[in-house]
C-alpha positions, 0 to 999 in steps of 0.5 A: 185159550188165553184169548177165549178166557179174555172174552168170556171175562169181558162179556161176563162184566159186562153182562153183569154191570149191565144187570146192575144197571137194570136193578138199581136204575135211580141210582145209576141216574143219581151217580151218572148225573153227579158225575155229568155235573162235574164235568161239565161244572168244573173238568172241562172249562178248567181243562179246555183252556189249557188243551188248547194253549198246549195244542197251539205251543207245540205247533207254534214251536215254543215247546221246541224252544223250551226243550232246549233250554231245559234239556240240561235240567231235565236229562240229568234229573229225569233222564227224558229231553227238555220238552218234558219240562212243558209236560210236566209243568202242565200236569201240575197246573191243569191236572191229570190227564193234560201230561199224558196228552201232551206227552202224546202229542210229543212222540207224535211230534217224534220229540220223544222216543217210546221210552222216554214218552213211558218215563214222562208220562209215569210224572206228569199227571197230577192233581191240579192246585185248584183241586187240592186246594179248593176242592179238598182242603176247603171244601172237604176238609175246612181247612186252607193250611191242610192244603199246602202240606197236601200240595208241597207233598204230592209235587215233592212226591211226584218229582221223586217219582220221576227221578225214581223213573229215569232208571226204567228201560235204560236199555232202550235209550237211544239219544247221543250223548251231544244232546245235553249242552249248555243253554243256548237261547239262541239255538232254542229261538231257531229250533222253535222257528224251524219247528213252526215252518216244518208245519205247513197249515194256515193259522187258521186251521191251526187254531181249529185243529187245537178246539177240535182235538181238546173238545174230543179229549175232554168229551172222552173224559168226561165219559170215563168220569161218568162211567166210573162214578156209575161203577163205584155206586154199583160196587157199593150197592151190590155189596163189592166195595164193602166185601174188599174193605174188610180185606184192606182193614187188615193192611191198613192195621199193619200200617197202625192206620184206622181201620173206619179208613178202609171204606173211604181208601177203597172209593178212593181207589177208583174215584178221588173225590168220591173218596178224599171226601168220604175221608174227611167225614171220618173222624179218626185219630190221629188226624194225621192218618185220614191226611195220610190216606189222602195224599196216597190217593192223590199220587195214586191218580184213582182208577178213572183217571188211570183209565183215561191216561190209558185210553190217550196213550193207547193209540201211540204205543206207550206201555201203561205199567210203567205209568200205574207202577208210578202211581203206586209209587208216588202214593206211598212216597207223598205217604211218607212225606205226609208222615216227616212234614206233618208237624213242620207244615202243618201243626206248627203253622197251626200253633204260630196262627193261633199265638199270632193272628193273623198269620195267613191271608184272611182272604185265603180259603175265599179266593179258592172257594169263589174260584170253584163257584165260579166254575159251578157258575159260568162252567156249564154255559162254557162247556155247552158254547164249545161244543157248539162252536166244535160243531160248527168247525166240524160242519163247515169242514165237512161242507167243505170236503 
């Protein structure tokens, strides 16, 4: 009977996304087409070199390497083993969803077991600075020094979030207490040539390999991009977004947050962009509250990404709740921080810049906003040249066999 309730509310969605689809066609093209362009603007060339380099360090072993180095930092902090360390330092420098790949590709590896992998991925996908830097605080809000409150606050949170995450599923753990010994470099140069020898293909197909599965990843997220953009125009159209807005206008009441926020966290909810944005056009006092809103989005990941970070971790067995309780996790705890680092980060540097100019790099909020037009440039011919040259892997390979 449950599964026969499961079906019929499948068909029932999607039928009824489908009629959406049908009655507002030009605005279906005009948000699939925003998000297409995002994609293929900025997500995939500012991901692709980091899938690859992720792909070609965990066959040449050199996460292996790290792993042991940093097994006695990351076991006791995150109770997860030291190859965890390259996960999460890549989750904050590309962004989500890089931690959730290369934590499936490290229980693939048998690095990881299934708890550890579930611990792992619930703190290491993040926003990347790019992101919040230049796309929020700059782009967004106008304001370079917003971004260091937001960045020190989501990474802060984020790693709260993992030390909050060790406890989960102790029982399972299974690792022997020798694991954690004192830092060895030369045990970790023989466990990364041990791992490099255990791989048998030929640079060559390595490197082939390491394209082919980033190109298919981020394909699979652009879609996810293009489908929640889609979804969220939708909601909007037909009245949802709205209708759950007045719902949350109540919560946000408790919280003594700005009623006119509900709209924006709600779109937030399923898309960050779409919703940081929407945030900073709001304008509420305090400010310190659409900060607040922001940086709980942020943590919270949004809908899509957490539907992307679902369908990487679906094939390997990795639970998803464990991940999504995270997310709300680290959204209230960046929250929190938002509230006890406003002033300090935020105001006081505001005032010293105003008494003592200049304080900060002039050139500061340039060099983020030449980085994203720079994306918005050269990112569309270098998204169009890798699927080309993923294609002709893909047919020589195919000639071959």
């Amino acid at each position: 009977m449950k599964q026969i309730i499961k079906t019929f509310s499948f068909a029932t969605i999607t039928i009824f996304f489908a009629f959406t689809l049908i009655k507002f066609p030009n605005d279906a093209l005009e948000a699939s087409i925003r998000g297409l362009d995002m994609w293929w603007e900025v997500v995939f060339p500012s991901l692709l070199p980091f899938f690859i380099t992720a792909e070609l360090l965990l066959s040449f072993g050199v996460v292996k390497f790290l792993g042991v180095v940093f097994e006695p930092i990351m076991r006791p902090l995150f109770n997860v083993p030291g190859v965890g360390s390259f996960a999460w330092v890549m989750g904050m420098v590309s962004g989500y969803p890089t931690g959730a790949k290369i934590t499936v590709r490290l229980k693939e590896q048998k690095q990881l077991t299934q708890v550890e992998a579930e611990r792992l991925v619930a703190f290491s996908n993040s926003s990347s600075p790019l992101f919040i830097f230049g796309a929020i605080s700059i782009g967004f809000f106008h304001d370079a020094k917003l971004g260091i409150l937001l960045a020190f606050c989501h990474y802060a949170g984020n790693a709260l979030t993992g030390i909050c995450m060790r406890f989960y599923g102790r029982k399972r753990d299974i690792y022997k207490k020798k694991e954690s010994r004192k830092i060895s470099i030369r045990r970790a140069f023989y466990a990364m040539h041990e791992t490099r020898m255990m791989d048998k293909r030929p640079i060559g197909e390595i490197m082939g390999d390491a394209v082919i599965n980033s190109i298919k990843t981020l394909v699979m997220v652009g879609g996810f991009i293009i489908l929640f953009s889609v979804l969220n125009k939708m909601l909007f159209l037909i009245g949802f977004t709205p209708l759950i807005a007045t719902f949350f206008q109540s919560i946000l009441h408790i919280f003594f947050l700005p009623i006119e926020l509900a709209l924006p966290f709600i779109s937030g909810l399923f898309e960050i962009t779409l919703g940081a944005n929407m945030v900073s056009k709001e304008n509420v006092d305090p400010f310190i509250a659409s900060i607040i809103v922001v940086s709980f989005i942020l943590g919270f990941n949004g809908f899509s990404v957490q539907a992307q970070v679902a369908s990487i971790i679906s094939k390997s067995n990795i639970k998803f709740y464990p991940y999504f309780f995270s997310r709300i996790l680290h959204g209230f705890i960046a929250s929190i921080l938002v509230i006890l680092l406003y002033k300090p980060l935020y105001l006081n540097r505001i005032e010293t810049n105003i008494e003592d100019m200049p304080v900060l790099n002039p050139d500061f909020d340039s060099e983020w906003m030449n980085v994203l037009l720079l994306l918005e440039q050269v990112g569309p011919v270098m998204t169009i040249a890798s699927l080309g040259f993923a294609f002709v892997i893909l047919y020589r390979r195919f000639k071959k066999s």
